[in-house]
C-alpha positions in Angstrom: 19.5 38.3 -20.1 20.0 35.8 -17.7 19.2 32.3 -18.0 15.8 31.1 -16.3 15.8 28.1 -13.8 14.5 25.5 -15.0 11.3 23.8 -14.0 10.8 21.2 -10.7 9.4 18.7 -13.5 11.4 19.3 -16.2 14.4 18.7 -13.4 12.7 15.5 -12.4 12.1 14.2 -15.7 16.2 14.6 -16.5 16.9 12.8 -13.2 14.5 10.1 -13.8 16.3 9.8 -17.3 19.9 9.6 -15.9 17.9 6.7 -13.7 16.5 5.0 -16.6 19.7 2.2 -17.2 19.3 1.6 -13.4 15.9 0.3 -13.8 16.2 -1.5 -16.8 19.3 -3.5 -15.0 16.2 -4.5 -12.1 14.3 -7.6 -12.2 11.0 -7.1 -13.5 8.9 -7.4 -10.5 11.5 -4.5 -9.0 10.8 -2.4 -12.4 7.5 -2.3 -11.5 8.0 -0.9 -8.0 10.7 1.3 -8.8 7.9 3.0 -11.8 5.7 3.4 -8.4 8.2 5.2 -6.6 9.0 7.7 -9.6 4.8 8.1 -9.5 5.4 9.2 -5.6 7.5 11.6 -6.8 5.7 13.1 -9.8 2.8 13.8 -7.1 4.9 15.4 -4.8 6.7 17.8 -7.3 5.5 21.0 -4.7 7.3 19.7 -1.7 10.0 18.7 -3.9 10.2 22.5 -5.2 9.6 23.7 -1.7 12.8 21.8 -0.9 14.8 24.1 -2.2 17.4 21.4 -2.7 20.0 21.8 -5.4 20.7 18.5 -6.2 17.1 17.4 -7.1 18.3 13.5 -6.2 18.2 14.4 -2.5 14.6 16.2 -2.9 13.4 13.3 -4.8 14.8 10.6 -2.5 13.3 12.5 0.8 9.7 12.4 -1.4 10.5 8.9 -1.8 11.5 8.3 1.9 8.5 10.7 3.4 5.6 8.4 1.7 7.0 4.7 2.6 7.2 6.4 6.3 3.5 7.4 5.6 2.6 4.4 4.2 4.6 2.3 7.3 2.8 4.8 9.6 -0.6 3.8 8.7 0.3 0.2 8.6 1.3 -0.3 12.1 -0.7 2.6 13.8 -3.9 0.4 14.3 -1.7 -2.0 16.7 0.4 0.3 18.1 -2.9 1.8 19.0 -5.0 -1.3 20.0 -1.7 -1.4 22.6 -2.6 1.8 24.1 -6.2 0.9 24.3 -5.2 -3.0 26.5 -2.7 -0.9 29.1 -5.3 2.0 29.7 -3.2 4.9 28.2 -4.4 7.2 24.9 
């Protein structure tokens, strides 16, 4: 029998693993944020599979890079916006 492919989280979990030294080498403060960003990408482990990407870094890293776009997004839509709205356009 062939062997099965292994899981989206079980690949995440390995990778986050091989990433462990990095953030213990962070400053504290950085430990904390980087723990946030592997949080983004336990919730998005669906696109991640849907990724189809075989080096689950690059799927992972594009999760990461989607949400602080998101996040960016809804941060500077209000002015951009409020712009629109003083010069008369929508």
């Amino acid at each position: 029998m062939g062997r099965s492919i292994p899981s989206v989280t079980y690949r995440v979990e390995n990778k986050r693993r091989d990433w462990e030294l990095f953030r213990k080498a962070l400053p504290p403060h950085e430990q904390e944020a980087f723990e946030e960003l592997l949080t983004v990408i336990r919730n998005r482990r669906t696109a991640i599979d849907a990724a189809e990407e075989p080096d689950i870094a690059v799927a992972m890293l594009l999760a990461i890079v989607t949400h602080l776009q998101g996040a960016l997004h809804v941060r500077t839509r209000p002015a951009t916006q409020q712009k629109r709205l003083d010069h008369g356009t929508q």
